[in-house]
C-alpha positions in Angstrom: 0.0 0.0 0.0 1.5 3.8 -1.1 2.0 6.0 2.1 -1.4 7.9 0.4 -3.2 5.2 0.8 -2.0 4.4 4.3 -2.8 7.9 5.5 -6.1 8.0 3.3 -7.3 4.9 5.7 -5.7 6.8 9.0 -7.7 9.5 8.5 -10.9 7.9 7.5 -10.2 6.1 10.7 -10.1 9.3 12.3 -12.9 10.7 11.2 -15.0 7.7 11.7 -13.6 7.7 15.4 -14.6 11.2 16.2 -18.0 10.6 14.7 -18.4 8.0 16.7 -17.3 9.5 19.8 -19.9 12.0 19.4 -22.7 9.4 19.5 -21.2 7.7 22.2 -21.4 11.2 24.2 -24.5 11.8 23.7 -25.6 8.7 24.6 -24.1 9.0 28.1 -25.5 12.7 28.2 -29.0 11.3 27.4 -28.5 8.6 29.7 -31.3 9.8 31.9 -33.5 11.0 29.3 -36.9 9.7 29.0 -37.7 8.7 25.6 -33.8 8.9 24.6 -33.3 5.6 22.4 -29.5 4.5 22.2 -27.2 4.9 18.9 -24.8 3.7 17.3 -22.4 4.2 14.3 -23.4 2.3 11.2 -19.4 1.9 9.6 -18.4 -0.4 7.1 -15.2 -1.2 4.8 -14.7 1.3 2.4 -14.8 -0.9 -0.9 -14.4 2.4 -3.4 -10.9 2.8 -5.2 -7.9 0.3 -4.2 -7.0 2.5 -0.8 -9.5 0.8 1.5 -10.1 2.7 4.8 -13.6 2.9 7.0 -16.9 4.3 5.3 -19.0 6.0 7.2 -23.0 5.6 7.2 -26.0 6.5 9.8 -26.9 6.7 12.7 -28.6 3.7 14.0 -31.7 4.5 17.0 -32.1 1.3 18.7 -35.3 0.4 20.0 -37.8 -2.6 20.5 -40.8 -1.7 18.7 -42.5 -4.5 20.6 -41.8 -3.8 23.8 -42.6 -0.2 22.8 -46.0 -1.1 21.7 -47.1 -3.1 24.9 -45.9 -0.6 26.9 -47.9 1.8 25.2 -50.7 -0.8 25.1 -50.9 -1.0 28.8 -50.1 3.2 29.2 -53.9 3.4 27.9 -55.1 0.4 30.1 -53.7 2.3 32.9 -55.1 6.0 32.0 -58.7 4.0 31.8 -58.9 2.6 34.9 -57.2 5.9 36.8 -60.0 7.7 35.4 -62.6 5.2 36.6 -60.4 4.7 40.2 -61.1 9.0 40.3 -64.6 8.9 39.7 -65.1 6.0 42.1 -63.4 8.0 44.9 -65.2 11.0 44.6 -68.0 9.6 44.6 -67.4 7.7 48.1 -66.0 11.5 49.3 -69.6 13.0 48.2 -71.8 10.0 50.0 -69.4 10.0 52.8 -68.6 6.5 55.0 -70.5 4.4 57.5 -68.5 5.4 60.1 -68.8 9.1 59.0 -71.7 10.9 61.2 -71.7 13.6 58.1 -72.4 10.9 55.6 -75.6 10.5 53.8 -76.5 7.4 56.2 -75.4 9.5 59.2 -77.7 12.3 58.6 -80.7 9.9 58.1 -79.4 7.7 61.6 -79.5 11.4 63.2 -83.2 12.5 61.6 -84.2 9.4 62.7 -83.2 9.7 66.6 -84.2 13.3 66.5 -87.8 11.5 65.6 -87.6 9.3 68.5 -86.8 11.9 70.9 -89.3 14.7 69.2 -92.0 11.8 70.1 -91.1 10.8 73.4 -91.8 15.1 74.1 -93.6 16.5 71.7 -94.6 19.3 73.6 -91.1 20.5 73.5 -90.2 23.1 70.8 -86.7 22.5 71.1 -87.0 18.8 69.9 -89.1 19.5 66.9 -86.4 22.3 66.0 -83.9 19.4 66.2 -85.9 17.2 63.9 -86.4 20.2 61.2 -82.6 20.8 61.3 -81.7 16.7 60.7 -84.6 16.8 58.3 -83.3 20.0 56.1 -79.2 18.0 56.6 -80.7 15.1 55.0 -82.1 17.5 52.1 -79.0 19.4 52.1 -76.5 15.9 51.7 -78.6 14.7 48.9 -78.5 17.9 47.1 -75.0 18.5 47.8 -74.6 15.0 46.3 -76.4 15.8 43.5 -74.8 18.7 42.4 -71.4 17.1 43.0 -72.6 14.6 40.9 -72.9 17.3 38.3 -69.7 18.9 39.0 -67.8 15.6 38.4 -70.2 15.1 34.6 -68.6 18.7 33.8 -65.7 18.4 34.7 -65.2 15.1 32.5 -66.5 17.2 29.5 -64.0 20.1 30.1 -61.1 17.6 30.2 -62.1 15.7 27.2 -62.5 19.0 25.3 -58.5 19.5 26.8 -57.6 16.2 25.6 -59.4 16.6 22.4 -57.0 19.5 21.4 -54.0 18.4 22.6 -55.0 15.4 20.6 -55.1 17.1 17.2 -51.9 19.2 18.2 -49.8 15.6 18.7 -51.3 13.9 15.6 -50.0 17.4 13.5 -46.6 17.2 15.5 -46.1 13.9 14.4 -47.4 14.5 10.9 -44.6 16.9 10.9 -41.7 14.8 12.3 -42.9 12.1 9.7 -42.1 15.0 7.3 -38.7 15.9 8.6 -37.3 12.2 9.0 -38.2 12.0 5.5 -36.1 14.8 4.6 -33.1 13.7 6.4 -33.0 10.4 5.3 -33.0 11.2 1.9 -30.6 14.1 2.3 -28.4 11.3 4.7 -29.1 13.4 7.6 -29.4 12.4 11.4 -33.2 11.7 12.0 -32.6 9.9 15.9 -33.5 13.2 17.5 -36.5 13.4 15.5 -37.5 10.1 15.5 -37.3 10.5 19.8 -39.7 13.2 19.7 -41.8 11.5 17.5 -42.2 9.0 19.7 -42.3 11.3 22.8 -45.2 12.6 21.1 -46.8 9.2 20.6 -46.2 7.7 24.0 -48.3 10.9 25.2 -51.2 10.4 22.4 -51.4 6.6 23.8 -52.6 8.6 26.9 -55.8 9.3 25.4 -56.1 6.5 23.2 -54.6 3.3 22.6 -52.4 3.4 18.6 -51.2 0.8 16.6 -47.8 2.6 14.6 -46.5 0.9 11.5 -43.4 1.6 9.3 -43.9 3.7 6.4 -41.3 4.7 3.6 -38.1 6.8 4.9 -38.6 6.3 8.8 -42.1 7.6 8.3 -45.1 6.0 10.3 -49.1 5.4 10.0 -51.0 5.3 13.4 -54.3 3.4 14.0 -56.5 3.2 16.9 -56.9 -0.3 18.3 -60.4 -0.3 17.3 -59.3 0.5 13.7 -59.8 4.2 13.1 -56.9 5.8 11.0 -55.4 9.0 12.3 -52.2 9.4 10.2 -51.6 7.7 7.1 -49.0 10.0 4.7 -49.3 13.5 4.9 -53.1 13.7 6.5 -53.6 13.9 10.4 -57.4 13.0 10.8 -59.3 15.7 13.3 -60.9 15.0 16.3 -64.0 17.4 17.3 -66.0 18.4 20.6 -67.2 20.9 21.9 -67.3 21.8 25.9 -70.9 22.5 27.6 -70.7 25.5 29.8 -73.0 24.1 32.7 -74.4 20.7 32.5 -77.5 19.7 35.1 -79.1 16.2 35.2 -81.6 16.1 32.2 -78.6 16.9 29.8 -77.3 14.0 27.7 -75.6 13.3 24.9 -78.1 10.8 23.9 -80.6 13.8 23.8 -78.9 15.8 21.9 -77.8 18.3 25.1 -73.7 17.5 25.5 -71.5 17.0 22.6 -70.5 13.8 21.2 -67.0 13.1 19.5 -66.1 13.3 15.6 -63.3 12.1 13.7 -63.1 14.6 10.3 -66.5 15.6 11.3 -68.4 12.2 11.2 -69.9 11.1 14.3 -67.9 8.2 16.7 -69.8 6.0 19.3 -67.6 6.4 22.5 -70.0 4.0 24.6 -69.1 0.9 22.8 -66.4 -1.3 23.4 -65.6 -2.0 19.6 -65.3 2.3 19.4 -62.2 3.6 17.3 -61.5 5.4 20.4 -62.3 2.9 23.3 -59.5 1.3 25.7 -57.9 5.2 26.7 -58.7 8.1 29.1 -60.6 9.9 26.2 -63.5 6.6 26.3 -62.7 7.0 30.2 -64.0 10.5 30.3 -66.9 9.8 28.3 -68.0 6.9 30.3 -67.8 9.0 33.3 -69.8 11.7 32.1 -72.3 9.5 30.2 -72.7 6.1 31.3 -70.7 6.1 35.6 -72.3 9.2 36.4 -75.8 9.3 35.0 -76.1 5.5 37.0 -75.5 7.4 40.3 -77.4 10.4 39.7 -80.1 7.6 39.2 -79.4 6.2 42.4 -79.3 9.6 44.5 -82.6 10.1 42.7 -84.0 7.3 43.9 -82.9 7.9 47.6 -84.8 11.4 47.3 -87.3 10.0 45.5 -87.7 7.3 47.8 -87.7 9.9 50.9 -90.2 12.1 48.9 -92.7 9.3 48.1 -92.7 8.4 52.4 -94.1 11.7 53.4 -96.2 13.3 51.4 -98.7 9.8 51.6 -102.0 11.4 52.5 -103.1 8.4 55.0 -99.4 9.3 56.9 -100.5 13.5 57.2 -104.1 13.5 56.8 -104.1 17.1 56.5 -102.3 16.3 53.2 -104.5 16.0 50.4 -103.7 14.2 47.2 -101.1 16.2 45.2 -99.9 17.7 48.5 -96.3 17.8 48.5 -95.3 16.2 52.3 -92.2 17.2 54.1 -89.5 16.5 51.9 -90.8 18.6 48.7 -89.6 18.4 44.7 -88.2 22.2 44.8 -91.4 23.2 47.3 -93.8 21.3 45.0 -94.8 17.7 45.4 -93.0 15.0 43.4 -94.6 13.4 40.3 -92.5 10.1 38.5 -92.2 11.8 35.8 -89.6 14.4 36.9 -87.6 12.1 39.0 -84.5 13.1 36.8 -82.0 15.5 39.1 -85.1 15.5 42.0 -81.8 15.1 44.5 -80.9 18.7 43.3 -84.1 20.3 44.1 -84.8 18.3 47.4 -85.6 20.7 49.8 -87.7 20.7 53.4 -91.2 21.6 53.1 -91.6 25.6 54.2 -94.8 24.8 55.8 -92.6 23.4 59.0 -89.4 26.1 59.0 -90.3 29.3 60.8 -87.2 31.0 58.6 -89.8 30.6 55.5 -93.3 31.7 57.5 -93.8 28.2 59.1 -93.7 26.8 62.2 -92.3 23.3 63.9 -95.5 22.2 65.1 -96.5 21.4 61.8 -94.2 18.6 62.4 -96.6 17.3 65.7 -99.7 18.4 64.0 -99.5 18.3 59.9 -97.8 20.0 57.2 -101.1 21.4 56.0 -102.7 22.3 59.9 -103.7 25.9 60.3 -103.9 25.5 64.0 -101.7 23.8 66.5 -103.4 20.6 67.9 -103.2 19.0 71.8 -99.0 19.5 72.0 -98.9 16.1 74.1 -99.8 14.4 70.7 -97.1 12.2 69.2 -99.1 10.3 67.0 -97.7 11.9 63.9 -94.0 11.4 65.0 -94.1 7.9 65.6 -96.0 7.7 62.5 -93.5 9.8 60.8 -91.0 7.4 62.1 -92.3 4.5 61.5 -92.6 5.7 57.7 -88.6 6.5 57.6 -88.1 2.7 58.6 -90.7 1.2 56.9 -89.3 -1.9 54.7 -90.7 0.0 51.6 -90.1 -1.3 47.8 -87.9 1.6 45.9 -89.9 2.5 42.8 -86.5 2.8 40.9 -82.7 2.8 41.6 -80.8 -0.4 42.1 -82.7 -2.0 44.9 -86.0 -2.2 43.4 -86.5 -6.1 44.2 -87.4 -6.0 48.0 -88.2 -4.0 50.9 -86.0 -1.5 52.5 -85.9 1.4 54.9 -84.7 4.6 54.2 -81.4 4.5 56.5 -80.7 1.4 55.0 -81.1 2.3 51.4 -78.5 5.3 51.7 -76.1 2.4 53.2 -76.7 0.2 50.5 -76.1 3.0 47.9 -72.8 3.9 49.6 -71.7 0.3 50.4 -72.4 -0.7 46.6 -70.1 2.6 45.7 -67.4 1.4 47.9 -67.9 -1.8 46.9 -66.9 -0.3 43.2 -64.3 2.2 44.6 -62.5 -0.9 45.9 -62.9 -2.8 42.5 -61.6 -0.2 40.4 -58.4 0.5 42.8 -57.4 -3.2 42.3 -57.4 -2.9 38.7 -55.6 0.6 38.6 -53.4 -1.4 40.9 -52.6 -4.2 38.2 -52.4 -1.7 35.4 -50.3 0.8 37.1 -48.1 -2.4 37.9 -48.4 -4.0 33.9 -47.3 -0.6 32.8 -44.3 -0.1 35.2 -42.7 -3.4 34.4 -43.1 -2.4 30.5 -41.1 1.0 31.3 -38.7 -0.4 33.6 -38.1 -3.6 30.3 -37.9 -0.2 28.5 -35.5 1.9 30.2 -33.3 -1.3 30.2 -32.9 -1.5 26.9 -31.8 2.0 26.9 -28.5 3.7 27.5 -25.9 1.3 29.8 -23.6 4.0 30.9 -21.0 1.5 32.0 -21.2 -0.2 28.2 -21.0 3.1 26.7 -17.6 4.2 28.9 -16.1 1.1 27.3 -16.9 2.1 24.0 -15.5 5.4 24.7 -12.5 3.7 25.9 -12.0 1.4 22.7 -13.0 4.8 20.8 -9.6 6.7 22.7 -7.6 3.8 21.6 -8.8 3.5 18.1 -8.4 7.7 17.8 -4.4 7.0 19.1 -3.9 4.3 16.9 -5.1 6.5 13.7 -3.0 9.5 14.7 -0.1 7.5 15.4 0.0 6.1 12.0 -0.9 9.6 10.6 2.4 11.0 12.5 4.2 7.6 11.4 3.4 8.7 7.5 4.3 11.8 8.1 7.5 11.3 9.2 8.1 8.8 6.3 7.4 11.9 4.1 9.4 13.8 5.4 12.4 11.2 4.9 11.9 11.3 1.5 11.3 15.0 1.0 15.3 15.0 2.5 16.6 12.3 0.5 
């Protein structure tokens, strides 16, 4: 070999070796870098001309896009069920605990001994006070409940209108990363940093809903959803519509027409399903919470008011009630019909007739709702009566315990025992998806950079760097021999 071709190879050698120091830098740098996949130095034996030497190619980004799908996979699993855990738990904070004397089963233990002790003395003002303040707590805990219940409805719309956006922003984002890979592998470019915040970009979209990417020309990619909708194929993002309701109360759905559903390109998706384009992520999560989890326990809270409603205003309990009369819990003052059982937990209120803040009078308690005049104040027939009614084993006309008799107190614990009975269920599948997803990351970040593996590389890098210059110097110094002979 002529000394040009000798120091042709040195310093391909060194150039190769400085490249490649510079991935293996970065690498250690982006050691701790979430998302960061490892690279290497594609080099090969130059085969051009007679000279030889080391020919340099890409940039390799090493990933499993296995691993990388599973993981994504159960990242969707596990946004779900967190959404459904949430909902679960606020609704056990809104109906309170057993043990809790503030709880919905509380307040009705507390009317209810406030009835015994009214009718042991009913001559005594301050008892019948007592029983109009546990009656208007009870009121008060189912409304509050119902308007939580409400609160919770809007604000799943307002995050799926977030998500929604942010949606559309990640599927242009990646559109345009597909667009700039494709450049730079055509122009032989670097695309590694692009390809990691492409798929920065898609671990965050599998938030919302669980993709299927696959290889396109270039480096390029198509995304699916798992139920088969198309989001990116080429150069067109597909866009997802909503739009956020302001103030949502009981009687608005999406199935009437009220709340906004979701589009893809403007046609109309099914969210409820469990074949939906867009099922398995938070986004189906958020519907099902505004939709389907928290329209069943409106129903149920409507049935404990309705159920509480329907006890006292029965004309053979007050018989100064006449049909149509509302009793002492009241539909927003008026008497309940079926037909507007929908949100009747937000309007339950205490009859005015018995709370001398609203021109009544307590005694109306002793003596009937509709009594113009007080009657003998030693007669407790209505109070036991009235008690008796509270813990009557009465059928629910609707809710989920509409098979057999129950009392009032008991119903409210049933409602809040089946809640935490679903609170509980939902928190052992968070726990199992939260795990699933952390032993995909932690498989993940193995596979990533091995700072140890990468300072031997260096090492063999500093080596192979001397070895270069040394024969550079070496031919060097043999030209300048023969420039002196």
């Amino acid at each position: 070999m002529s000394l040009s071709g000798a120091l042709s190879n040195a310093l391909s050698g060194l150039t190769a070796t400085a490249r490649n120091s510079s991935v293996v830098a970065s690498n250690i740098s982006n050691a701790m870098t979430e998302g960061y996949a490892r690279r290497t130095l594609e080099t090969s034996a130059r085969s051009s001309g007679t000279w030889g030497g080391v020919q340099i190619g890409g940039v390799v980004r090493h990933v499993d896009q296995g691993l990388v799908a599973d993981r994504r996979d159960a990242n969707a699993s596990m946004q779900q069920t967190q959404a459904q855990a949430v909902f679960f738990r606020r609704m056990e904070d809104l109906l309170g605990t057993p043990e809790d004397g503030t709880s919905l089963s509380g307040r009705l233990t507390t009317l209810e001994s406030s009835l015994i002790a009214a009718a042991s003395r009913p001559d005594l003002t301050e008892r019948l006070t007592t029983v109009l303040y546990a009656a208007q707590d009870v009121a008060k805990s189912i409304k509050d409940i119902g308007d939580g219940i409400q609160t919770i409805r809007q604000d799943a719309d307002t995050e799926i209108a977030t998500a929604v956006t942010r949606m559309n922003d990640l599927l242009q984002e990646v559109r345009s990363l597909n667009e700039g890979i494709n450049r730079a592998r055509l122009t032989g470019g670097n695309s590694a940093p692009l390809e990691d915040h492409r798929q920065a970009a898609l671990d965050e979209l599998s938030n919302y809903v669980p993709i299927i990417e696959v290889a396109r020309d270039n480096g390029q990619v198509a995304l699916f959803t798992l139920g088969g909708a198309i989001l990116l194929d080429g150069n067109s993002a597909v866009e997802f519509g909503f739009s956020r309701t302001t103030t949502i109360t009981a009687n608005m759905t999406q199935g009437a027409g009220l709340l906004s559903g979701l589009t893809i390109n403007g046609v109309d998706i099914d969210t409820a399903d469990d074949r939906s384009p867009v099922a398995g992520g938070r986004l189906a999560a958020l519907f099902a919470v505004r939709d389907e989890l928290a329209e069943e326990a409106q129903a149920r809270i409507d049935s404990v008011a309705r159920d509480l409603v329907e006890r006292f205003q029965d004309p053979t309990l007050d018989t100064t009630l006449l049909a149509g009369d509302a009793g002492l819990f009241t539909d927003n003052a008026a008497a309940f019909t079926a037909a507007n059982e929908v949100g009747l937990a937000s309007r339950l209120a205490v009859n005015a007739a018995v709370d001398p803040d609203q021109g009544g009078a307590t005694w109306r308690l002793r003596d009937g709702i509709n009594a113009t005049v007080q009657g003998p104040v030693s007669d407790a027939t209505l109070l036991q009566d009235t008690l008796a009614a509270l813990n009557e084993k009465r059928t629910p006309a609707s809710g989920p315990f509409t098979t057999s008799g129950i009392s009032a107190p008991n119903l409210a614990s049933s409602i809040m025992s089946l809640t935490g009975t679903e609170r509980n269920l939902s928190e052992q599948s968070l726990a199992f998806a939260t795990t699933r997803e952390g032993e995909l990351k932690s498989r993940l970040l193995s596979d990533g950079v091995d700072t140890d593996e990468e300072m031997q590389r260096l090492l063999l890098i500093e080596q192979t760097y001397a070895a270069n210059a040394r024969l550079v110097q070496t031919v060097e110094d043999l030209l300048d021999i023969l420039m002196r002979i």
